[in-house]
C-alpha atoms as an extended CHARMM CRD file, in Angstrom:
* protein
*
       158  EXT
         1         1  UNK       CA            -45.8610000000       32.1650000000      -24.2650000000  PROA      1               0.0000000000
         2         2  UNK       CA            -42.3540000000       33.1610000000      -25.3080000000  PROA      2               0.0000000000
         3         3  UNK       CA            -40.3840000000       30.7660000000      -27.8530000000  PROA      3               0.0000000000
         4         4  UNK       CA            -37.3140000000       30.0110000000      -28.0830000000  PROA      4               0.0000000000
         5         5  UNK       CA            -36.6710000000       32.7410000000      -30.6230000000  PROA      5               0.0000000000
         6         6  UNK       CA            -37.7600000000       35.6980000000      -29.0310000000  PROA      6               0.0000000000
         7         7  UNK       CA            -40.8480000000       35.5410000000      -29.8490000000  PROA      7               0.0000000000
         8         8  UNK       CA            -44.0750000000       36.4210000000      -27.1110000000  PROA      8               0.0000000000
         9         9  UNK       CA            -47.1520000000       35.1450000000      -28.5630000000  PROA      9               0.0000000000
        10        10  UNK       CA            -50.4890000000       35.1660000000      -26.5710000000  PROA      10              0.0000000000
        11        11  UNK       CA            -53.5680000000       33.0440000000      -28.1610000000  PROA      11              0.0000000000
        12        12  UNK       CA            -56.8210000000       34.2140000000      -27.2640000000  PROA      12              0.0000000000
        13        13  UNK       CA            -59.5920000000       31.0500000000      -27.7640000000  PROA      13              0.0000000000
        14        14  UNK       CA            -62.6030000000       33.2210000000      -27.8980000000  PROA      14              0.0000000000
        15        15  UNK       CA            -64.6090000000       30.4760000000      -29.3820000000  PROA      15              0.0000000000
        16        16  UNK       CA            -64.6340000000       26.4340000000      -28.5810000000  PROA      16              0.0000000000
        17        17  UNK       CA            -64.8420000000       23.4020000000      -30.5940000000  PROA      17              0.0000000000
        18        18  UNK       CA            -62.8660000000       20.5900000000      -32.6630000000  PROA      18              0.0000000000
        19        19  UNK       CA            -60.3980000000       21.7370000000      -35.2830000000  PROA      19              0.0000000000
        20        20  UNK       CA            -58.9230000000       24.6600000000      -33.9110000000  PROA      20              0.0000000000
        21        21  UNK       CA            -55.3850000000       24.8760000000      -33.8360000000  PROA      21              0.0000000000
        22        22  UNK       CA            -53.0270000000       23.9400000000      -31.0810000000  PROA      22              0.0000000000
        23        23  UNK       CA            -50.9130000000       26.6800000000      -29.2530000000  PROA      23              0.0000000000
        24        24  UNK       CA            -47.8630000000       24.8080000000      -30.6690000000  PROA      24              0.0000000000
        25        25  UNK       CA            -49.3160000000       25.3110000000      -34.2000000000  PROA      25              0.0000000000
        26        26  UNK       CA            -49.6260000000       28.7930000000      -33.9670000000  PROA      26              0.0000000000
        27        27  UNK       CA            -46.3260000000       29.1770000000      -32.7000000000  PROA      27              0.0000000000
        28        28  UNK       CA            -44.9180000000       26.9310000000      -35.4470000000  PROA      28              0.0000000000
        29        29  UNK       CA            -46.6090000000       29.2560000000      -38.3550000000  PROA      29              0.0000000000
        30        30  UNK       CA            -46.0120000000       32.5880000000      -36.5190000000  PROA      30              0.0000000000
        31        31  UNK       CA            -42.4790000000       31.4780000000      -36.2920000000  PROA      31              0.0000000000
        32        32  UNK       CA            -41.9510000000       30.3710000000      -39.9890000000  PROA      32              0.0000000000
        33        33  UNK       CA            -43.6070000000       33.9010000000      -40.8390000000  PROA      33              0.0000000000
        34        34  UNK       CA            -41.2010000000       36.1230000000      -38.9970000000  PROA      34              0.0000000000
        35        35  UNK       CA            -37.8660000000       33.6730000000      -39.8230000000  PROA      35              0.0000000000
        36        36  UNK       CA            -35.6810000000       36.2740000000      -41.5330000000  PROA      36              0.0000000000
        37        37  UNK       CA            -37.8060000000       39.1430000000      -40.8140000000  PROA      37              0.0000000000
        38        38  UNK       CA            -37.8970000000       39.6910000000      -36.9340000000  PROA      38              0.0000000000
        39        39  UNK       CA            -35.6550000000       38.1500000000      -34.4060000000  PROA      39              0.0000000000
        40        40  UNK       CA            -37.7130000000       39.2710000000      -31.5620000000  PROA      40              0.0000000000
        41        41  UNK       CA            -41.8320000000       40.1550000000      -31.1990000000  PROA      41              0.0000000000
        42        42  UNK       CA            -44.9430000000       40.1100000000      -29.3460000000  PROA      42              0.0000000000
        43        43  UNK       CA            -48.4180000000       39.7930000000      -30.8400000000  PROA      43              0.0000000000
        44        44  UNK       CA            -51.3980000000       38.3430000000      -29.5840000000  PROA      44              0.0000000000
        45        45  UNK       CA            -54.0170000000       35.7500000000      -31.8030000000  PROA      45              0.0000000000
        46        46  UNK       CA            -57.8100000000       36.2430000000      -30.8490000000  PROA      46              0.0000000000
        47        47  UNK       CA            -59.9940000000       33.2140000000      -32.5130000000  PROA      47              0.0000000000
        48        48  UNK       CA            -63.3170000000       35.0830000000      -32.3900000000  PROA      48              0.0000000000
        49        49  UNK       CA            -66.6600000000       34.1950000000      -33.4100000000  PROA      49              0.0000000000
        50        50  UNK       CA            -68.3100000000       35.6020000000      -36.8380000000  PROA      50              0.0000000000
        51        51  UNK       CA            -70.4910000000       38.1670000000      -34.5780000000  PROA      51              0.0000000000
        52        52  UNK       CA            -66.8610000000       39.5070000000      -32.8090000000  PROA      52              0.0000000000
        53        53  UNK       CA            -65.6320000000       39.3810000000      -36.5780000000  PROA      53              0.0000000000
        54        54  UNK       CA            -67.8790000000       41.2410000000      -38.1220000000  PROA      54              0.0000000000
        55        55  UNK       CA            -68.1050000000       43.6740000000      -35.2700000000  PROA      55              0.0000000000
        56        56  UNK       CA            -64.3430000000       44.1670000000      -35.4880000000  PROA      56              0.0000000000
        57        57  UNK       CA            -64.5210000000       44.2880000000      -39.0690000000  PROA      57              0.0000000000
        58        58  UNK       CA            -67.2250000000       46.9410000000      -39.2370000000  PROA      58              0.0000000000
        59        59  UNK       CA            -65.3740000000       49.4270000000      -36.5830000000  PROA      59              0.0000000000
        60        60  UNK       CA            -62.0110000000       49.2350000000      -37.8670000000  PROA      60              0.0000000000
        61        61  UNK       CA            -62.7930000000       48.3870000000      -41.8000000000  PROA      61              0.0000000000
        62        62  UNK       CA            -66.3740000000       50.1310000000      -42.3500000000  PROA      62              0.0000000000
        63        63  UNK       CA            -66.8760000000       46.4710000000      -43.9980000000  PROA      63              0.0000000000
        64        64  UNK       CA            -69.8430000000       44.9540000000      -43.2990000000  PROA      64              0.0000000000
        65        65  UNK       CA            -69.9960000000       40.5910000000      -42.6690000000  PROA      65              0.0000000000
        66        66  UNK       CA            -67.1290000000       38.6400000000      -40.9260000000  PROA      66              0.0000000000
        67        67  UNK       CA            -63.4690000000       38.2690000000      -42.6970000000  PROA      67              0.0000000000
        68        68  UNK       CA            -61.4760000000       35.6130000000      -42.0610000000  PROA      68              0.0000000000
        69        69  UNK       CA            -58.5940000000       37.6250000000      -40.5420000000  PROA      69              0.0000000000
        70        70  UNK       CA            -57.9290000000       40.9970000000      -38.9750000000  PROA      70              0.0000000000
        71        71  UNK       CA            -54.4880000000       42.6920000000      -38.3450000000  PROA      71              0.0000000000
        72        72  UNK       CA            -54.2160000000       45.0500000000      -36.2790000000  PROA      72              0.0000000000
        73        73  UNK       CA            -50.5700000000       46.0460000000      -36.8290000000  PROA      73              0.0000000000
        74        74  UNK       CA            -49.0100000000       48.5440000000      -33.4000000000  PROA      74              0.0000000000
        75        75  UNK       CA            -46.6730000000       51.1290000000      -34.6340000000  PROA      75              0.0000000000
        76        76  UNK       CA            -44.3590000000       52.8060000000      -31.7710000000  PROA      76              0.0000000000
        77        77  UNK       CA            -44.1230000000       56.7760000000      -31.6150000000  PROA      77              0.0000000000
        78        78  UNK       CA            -40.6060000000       57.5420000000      -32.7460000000  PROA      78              0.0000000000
        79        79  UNK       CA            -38.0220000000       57.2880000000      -30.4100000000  PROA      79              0.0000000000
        80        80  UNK       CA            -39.6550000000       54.3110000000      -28.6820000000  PROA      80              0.0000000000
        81        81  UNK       CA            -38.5760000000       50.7740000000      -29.7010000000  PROA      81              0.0000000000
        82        82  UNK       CA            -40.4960000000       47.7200000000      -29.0410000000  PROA      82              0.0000000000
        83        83  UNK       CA            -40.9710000000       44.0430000000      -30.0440000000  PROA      83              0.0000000000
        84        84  UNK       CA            -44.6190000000       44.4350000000      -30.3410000000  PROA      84              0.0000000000
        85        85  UNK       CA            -46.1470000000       43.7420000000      -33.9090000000  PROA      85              0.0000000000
        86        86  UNK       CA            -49.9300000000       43.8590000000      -33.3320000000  PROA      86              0.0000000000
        87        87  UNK       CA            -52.9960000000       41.9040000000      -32.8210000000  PROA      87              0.0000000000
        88        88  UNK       CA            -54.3610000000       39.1070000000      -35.0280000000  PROA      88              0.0000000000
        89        89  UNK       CA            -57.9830000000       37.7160000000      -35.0130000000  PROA      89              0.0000000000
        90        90  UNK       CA            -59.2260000000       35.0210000000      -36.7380000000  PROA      90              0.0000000000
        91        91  UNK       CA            -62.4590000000       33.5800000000      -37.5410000000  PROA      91              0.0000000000
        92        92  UNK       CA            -63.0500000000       30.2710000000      -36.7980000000  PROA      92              0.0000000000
        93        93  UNK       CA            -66.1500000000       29.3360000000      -38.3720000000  PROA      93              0.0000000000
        94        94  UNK       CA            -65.2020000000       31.1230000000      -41.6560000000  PROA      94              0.0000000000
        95        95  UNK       CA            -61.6220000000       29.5090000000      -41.8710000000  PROA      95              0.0000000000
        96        96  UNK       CA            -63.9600000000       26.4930000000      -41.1790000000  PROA      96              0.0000000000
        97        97  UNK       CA            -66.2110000000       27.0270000000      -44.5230000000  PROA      97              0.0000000000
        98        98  UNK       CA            -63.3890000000       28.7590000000      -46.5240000000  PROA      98              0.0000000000
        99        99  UNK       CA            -61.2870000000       26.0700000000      -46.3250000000  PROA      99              0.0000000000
       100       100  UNK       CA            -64.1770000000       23.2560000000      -47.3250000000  PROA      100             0.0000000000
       101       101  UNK       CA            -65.1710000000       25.7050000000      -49.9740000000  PROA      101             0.0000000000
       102       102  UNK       CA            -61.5830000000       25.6970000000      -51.2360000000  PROA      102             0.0000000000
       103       103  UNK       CA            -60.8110000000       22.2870000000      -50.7280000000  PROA      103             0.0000000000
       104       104  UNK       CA            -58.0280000000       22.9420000000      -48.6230000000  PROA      104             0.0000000000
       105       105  UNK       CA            -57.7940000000       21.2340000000      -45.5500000000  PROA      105             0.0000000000
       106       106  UNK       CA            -58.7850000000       23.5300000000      -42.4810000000  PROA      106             0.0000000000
       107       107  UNK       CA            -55.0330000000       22.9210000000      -41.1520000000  PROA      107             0.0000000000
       108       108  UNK       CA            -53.4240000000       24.0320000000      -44.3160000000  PROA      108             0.0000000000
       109       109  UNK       CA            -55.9580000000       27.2320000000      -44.2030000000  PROA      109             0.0000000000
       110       110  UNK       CA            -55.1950000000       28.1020000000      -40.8010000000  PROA      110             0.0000000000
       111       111  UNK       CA            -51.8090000000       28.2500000000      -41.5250000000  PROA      111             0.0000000000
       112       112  UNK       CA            -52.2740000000       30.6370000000      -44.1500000000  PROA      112             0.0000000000
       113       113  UNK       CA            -54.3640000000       32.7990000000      -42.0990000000  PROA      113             0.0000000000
       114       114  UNK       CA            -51.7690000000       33.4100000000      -39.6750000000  PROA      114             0.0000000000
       115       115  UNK       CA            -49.0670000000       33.5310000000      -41.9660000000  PROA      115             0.0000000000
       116       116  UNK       CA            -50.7360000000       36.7140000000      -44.1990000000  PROA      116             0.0000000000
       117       117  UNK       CA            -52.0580000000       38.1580000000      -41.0130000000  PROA      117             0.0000000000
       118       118  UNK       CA            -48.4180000000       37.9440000000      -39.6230000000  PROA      118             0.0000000000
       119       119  UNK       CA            -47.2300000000       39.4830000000      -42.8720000000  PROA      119             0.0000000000
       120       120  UNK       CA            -49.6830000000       42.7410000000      -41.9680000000  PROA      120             0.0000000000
       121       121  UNK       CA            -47.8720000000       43.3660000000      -39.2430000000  PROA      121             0.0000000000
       122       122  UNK       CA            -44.6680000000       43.5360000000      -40.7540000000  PROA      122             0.0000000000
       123       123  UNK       CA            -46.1870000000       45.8770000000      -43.1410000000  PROA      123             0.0000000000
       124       124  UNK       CA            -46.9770000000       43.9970000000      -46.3020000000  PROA      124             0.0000000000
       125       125  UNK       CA            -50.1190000000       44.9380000000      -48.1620000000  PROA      125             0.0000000000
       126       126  UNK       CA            -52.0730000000       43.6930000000      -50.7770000000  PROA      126             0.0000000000
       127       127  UNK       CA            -53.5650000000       47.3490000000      -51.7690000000  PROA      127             0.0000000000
       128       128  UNK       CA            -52.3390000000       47.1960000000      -55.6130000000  PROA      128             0.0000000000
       129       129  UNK       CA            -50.9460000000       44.3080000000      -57.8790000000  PROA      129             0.0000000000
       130       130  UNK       CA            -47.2850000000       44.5250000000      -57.4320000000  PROA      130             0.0000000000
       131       131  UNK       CA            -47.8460000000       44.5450000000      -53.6760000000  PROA      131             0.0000000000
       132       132  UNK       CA            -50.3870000000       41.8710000000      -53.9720000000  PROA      132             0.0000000000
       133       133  UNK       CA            -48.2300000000       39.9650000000      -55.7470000000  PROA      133             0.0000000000
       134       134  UNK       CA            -44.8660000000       40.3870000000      -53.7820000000  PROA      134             0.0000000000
       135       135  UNK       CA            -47.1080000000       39.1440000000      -50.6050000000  PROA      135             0.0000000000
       136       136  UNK       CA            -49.0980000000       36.3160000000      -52.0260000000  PROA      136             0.0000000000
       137       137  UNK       CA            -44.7960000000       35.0540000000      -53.1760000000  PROA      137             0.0000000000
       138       138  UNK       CA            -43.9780000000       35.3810000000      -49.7930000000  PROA      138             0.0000000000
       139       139  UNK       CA            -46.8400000000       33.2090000000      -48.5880000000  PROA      139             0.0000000000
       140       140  UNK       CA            -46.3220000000       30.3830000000      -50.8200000000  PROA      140             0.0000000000
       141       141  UNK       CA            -42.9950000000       30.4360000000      -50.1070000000  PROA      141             0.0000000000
       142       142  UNK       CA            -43.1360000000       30.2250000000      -46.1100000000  PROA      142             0.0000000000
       143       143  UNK       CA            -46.0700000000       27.8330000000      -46.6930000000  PROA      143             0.0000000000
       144       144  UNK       CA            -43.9500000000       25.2940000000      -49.1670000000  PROA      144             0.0000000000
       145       145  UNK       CA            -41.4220000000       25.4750000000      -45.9370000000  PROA      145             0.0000000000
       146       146  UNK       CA            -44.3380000000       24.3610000000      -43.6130000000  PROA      146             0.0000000000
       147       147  UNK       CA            -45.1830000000       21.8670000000      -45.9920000000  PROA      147             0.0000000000
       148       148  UNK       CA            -48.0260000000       23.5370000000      -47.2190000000  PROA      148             0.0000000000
       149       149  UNK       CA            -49.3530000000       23.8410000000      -50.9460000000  PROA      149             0.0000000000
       150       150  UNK       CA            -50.0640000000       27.1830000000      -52.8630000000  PROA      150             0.0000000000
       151       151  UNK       CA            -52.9230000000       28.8740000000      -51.5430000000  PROA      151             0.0000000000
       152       152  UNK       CA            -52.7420000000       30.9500000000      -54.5830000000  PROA      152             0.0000000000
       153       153  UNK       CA            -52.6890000000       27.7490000000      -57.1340000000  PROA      153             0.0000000000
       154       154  UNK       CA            -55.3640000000       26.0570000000      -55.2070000000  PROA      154             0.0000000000
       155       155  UNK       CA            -58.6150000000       28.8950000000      -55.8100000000  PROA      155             0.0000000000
       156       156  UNK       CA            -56.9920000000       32.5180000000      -55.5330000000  PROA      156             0.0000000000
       157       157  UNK       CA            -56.5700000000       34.9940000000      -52.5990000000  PROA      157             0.0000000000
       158       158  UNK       CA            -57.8620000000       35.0420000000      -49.5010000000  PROA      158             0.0000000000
């Protein structure tokens, strides 16, 4: 579905069930993500399972389990140009227990999933403190505009 701003997003429901997010939510957080960042992208949002998950996460990651979300950021040979940031997928049933866990609500979590995953793409890492620390600002920031609290005040990273 392509927004108003340029943006192409395709949402994959690999799993079913109560709770999940509306099309229109993900667009709303995918949106607030790349607001200042990229006038124009593509990326597709896979809600998988924890099998696909941890499947996904053991190919690409060598990481055994599920994770709660996967980005799998598309980089263009040089000269070619394109809007296309990457693939996202998220896991349902462990946004589903994370949140409860945190006591966040599951829509508040969601959001936060998609908005670091988003961040991935763009390029922003969490591989040392500084970087860690830049991105997890950037979150609660674009969260607080979605009306979202802290997810680093609440119980630490995700």
């Amino acid at each position: 579905m392509k927004t108003s701003t340029g943006i192409e997003l395709e949402i994959q429901y690999a799993v079913s069930g109560e709770g999940l997010p509306a099309r229109s939510d993900f667009r709303e957080w995918v949106e607030a993500a790349l607001a200042g960042r990229r006038d124009r992208a593509a990326l597709v949002i896979r809600i998988v399972d924890e099998h696909e998950s941890a499947g996904l996460n053991q190919r690409y990651r060598h990481k055994a389990g599920p994770t709660n979300v996967l980005s799998f950021p598309f980089r263009a040979p040089p000269p070619v140009e394109t809007d296309l940031l990457g693939d996202l997928a998220i896991c349902a049933p462990l946004v589903r227990r994370q949140a409860g866990a945190q006591g966040k609500t599951e829509r508040a979590h969601w959001a936060h999933m998609v908005v670091h995953g988003v961040l991935h793409l763009l390029g922003y890492d969490h591989e040392d403190s500084a970087r860690a620390a830049e991105m997890e600002r950037i979150e609660a920031g674009i969260l607080a505009r979605l009306g979202f609290p802290d997810p680093y005040q609440q119980h630490g990273a995700s």
